[in-house]
N, C-alpha and C positions, 0 to 999 in steps of 0.2 A: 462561405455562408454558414452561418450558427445551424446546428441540427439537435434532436435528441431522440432516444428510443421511442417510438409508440407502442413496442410490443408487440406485431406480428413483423413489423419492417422501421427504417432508418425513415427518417422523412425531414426537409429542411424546415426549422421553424419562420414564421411571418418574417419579413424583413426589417419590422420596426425591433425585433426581438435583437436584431445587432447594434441595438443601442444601449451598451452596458456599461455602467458607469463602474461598477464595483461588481464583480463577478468571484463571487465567494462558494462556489458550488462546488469547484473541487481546485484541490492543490494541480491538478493535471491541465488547469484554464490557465497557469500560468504561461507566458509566452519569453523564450529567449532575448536575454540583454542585446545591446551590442558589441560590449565586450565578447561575450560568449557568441555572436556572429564571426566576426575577426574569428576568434581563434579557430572555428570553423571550416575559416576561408583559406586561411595558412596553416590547416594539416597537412602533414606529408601521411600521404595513404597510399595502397597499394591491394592486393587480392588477399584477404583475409585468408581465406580458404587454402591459399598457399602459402599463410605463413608469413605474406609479403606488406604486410601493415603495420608500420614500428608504431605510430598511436595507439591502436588497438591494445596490442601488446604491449606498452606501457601502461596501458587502461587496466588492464586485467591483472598485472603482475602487483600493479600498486594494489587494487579493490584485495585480491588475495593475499596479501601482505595486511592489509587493515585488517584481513575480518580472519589472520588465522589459518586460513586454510593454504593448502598446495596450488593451487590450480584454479582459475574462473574463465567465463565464459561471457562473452556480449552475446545479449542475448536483442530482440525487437522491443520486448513487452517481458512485463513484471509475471502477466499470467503464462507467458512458457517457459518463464522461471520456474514457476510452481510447477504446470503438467510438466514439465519435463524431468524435475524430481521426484513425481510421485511414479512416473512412467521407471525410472531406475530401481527406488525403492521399493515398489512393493508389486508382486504378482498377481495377472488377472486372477480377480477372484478372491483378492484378501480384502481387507479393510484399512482404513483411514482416520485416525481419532483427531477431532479438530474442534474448535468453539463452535457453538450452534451457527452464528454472527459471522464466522471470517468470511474474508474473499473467495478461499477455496472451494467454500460449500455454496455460497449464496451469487457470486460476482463471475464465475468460469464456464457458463451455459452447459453447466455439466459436465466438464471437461475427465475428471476423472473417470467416471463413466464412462462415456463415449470414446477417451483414446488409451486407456489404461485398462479399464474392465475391472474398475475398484469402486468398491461400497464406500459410503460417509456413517461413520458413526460419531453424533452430534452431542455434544455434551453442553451441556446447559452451565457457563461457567457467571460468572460476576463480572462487567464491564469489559467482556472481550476476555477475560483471564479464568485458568480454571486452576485445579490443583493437584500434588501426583497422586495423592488418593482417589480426584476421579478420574485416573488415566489407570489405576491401578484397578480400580473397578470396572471399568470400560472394556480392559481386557478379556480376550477371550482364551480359555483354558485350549488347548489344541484337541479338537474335534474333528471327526470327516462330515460332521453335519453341520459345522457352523464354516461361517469364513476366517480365514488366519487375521490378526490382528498383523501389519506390519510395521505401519509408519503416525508416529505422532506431530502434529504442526501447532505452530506457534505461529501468531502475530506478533510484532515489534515495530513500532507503536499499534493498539488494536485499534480497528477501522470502525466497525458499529458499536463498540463499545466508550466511545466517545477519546480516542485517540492515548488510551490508558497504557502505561506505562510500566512493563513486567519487569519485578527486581530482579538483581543478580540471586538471592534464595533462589527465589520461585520456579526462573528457567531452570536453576540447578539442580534444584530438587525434581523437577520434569525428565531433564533429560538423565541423570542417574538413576530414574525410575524405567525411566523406559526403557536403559542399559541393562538393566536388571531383568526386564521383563525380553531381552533380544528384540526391542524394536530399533527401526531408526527412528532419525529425529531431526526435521526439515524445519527449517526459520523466515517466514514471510516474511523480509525486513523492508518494506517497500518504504516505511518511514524512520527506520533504526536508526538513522542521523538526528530525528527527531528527538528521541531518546538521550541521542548520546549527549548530544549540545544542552539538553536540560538538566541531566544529571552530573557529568562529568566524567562516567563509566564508558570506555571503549567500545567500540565497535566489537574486539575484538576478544573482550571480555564477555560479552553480553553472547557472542559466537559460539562460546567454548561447551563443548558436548553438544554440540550441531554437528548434523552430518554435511549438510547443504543447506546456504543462508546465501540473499541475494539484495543487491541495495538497489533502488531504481533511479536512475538518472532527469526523469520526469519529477513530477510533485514539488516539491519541497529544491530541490536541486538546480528547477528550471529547464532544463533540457527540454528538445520536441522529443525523443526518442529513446529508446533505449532503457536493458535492465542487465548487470553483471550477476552470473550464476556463480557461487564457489563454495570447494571440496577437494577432494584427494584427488590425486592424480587421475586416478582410477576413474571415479567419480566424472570428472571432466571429458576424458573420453567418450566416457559414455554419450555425454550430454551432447557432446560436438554430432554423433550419428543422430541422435534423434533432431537436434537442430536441423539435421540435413531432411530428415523423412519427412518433418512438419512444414517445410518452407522457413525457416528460419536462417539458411547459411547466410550470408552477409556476401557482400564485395570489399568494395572502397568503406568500409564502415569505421573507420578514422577520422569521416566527418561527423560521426557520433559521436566512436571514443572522444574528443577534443572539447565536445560540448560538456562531458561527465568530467575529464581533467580539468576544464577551466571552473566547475562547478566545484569540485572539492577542493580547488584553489581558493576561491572568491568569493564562495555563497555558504558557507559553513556557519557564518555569523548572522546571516539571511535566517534562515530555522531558528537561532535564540532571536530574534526580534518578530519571527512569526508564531512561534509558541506565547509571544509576551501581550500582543494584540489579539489573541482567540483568549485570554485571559481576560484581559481588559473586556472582549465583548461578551463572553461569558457572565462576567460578575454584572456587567448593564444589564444585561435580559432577565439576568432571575428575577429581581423585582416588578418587572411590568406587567400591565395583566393580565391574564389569561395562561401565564407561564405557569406547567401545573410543577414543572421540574428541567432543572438543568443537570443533565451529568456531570458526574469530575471533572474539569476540562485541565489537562497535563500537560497537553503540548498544541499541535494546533490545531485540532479538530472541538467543534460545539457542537451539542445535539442536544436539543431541548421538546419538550412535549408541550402541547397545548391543550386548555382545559376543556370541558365539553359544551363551556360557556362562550367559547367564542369562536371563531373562524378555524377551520382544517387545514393542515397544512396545506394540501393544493392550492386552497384558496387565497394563502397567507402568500407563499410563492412568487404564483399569478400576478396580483397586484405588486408586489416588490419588483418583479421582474419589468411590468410594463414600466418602473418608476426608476429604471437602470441599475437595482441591484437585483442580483441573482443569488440566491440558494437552493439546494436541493432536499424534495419530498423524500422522506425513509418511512413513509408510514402512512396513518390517516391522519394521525396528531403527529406526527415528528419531522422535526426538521436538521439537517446539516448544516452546518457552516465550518469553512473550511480555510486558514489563513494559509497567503503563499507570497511570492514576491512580487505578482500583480497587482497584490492591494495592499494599501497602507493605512495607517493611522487614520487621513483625510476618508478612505472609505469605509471604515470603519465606523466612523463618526456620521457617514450619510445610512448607513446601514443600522444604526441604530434609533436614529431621527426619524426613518421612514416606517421602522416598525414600529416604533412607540406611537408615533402616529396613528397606524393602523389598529394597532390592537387598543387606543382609545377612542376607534370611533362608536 
């Protein structure tokens, strides 16, 4: 059964609400092929924990190999990718420089805070992007009355910034800043595949002067589960204890790995044909009316505002939703859309039918 947050608790939505015809809310609605069942089905797995899982460990050793680094980790979820590297990087009590907008600050229920005992310092960048000047500014001189500056993060592709796209400069000049300043420097790459298939620039390129960078096997990949963490050897040790102390160790999780290898087998070309459809519905929406603005739209994420002449995004939602397509509220005026391998062209096409609709009535 369909559900979504209410805000003090989880709660199942109405049951005509699983009538979706086009479900564009998140890259994460996307549900596994049959391809990717099969190979599933025919993993050879075994006790992770012991070592004893050649999927996994092909999973890991390839994702580490693409992104650069020694060492990676299967992890559950994209976000104890993150806690888990802020939990390495930086000590109770320092801080965290990060876009006002990412995941880490807005999407982790606090997670820094509550398992790390680290501050957010929020910097107000451009489309999810900021620059080393303001990470140079953000810093903090060493004081016993302020908190240590430790660790700076990045998005790749950014999420509220409308799925924006940081050049090979920019992270460069990021991360040699912060090199300069003794921070680390942790890479949210929950859509970096995104990135990579638009531009043409490696995974592994895009890595380099990261300390820890993590690709999710969900979203864009199609997977039900799963996100690989990777780093220096060092690094990866680490990770594997705190995996253990937060409920993260795994079993049989070869039925995962298998889902992520069939996905960077097969679905790589998946992401350039859903960065080309959020394009396509991007350039439809700007002109309809009541659209006061559409962000850049780079790869597959759309995020458009609405004007104060016409319907709020809950409103706008709401009625889509009862009419079997789904989007998600980021505001009072703002809406998401988000292309993945669940929808295609065909919904695309009802999802822009339905709003135009709407927003002439």
């Amino acid at each position: 059964m369909a559900g979504e947050a209410t805000g003090r608790q989880w709660a199942p939505l109405p049951a005509s609400a699983d009538d979706v015809v086009a479900d564009f809310y998140s890259d994460m609605k996307s549900i596994p092929t049959k391809g990717m069942l099969d190979a599933l089905l025919n993993a050879r797995v075994g006790d992770v924990q012991k070592g004893e899982d050649p999927t996994t460990t092909e999973l890991c050793q390839r994702v580490a190999e693409m992104l650069g680094k020694e060492a990676a980790i299967l992890l559950p979820t994209g976000t104890m990718c993150n806690e888990i590297s802020i939990r390495i990087h930086c000590a109770s009590g320092s801080e965290l420089i990060a876009e006002r907008s990412s995941h880490i600050i807005n999407f982790e229920a606090g997670g820094p805070a509550a398992l790390s005992g680290v501050m957010m310092h929020s910097i107000d960048g451009e489309f999810g992007r900021f620059t080393a000047e303001q990470v140079r500014a953000a810093y903090r001189p060493v004081s016993r009355y302020a908190p240590e500056t430790s660790l700076v993060a990045v998005e790749q592709t950014t999420n509220l910034g409308g799925g924006g796209i940081w050049s090979l400069e920019e992270l460069g000049e990021i991360a040699e800043t912060s090199k300069s300043l003794g921070l680390a420097t942790h890479m949210d790459g929950a859509r970096l595949l995104n990135a990579c298939v638009e531009t043409g620039v490696s995974a592994k390129q895009y890595a380099t002067g990261y300390d820890s960078v993590w690709i999710d096997l969900t979203k864009g990949l199609g997977g039900f589960a799963g996100a690989v963490l990777a780093g220096t050897d060092d690094f990866i040790n680490h990770a594997w204890r705190y995996a253990q102390q937060w409920g993260g160790g795994l079993r049989q999780s070869g039925y995962i790995a298998a889902t992520g290898l069939y996905a960077l087998d097969n679905n790589l070309e998946q992401l350039a044909r859903d960065n080309a459809l959020a394009k396509s519905i991007g350039a439809q929406i700007a002109p309809l009316p009541h659209i006061s603005e559409v962000l850049p739209v780079e790869t597959n994420i759309v995020i458009f505002n609405l004007d104060e002449r016409g319907p709020d995004a809950a409103t706008v939602v709401s009625k889509l939703r009862d009419q079997g397509v789904r989007l998600g509220v980021f505001g009072e005026r703002t809406v998401r859309i988000v292309t993945h391998i669940g929808v295609g062209p065909e919904g695309g096409d009802l999802l822009i039918k339905r709003l135009r609709a709407l927003l002439e009535e």
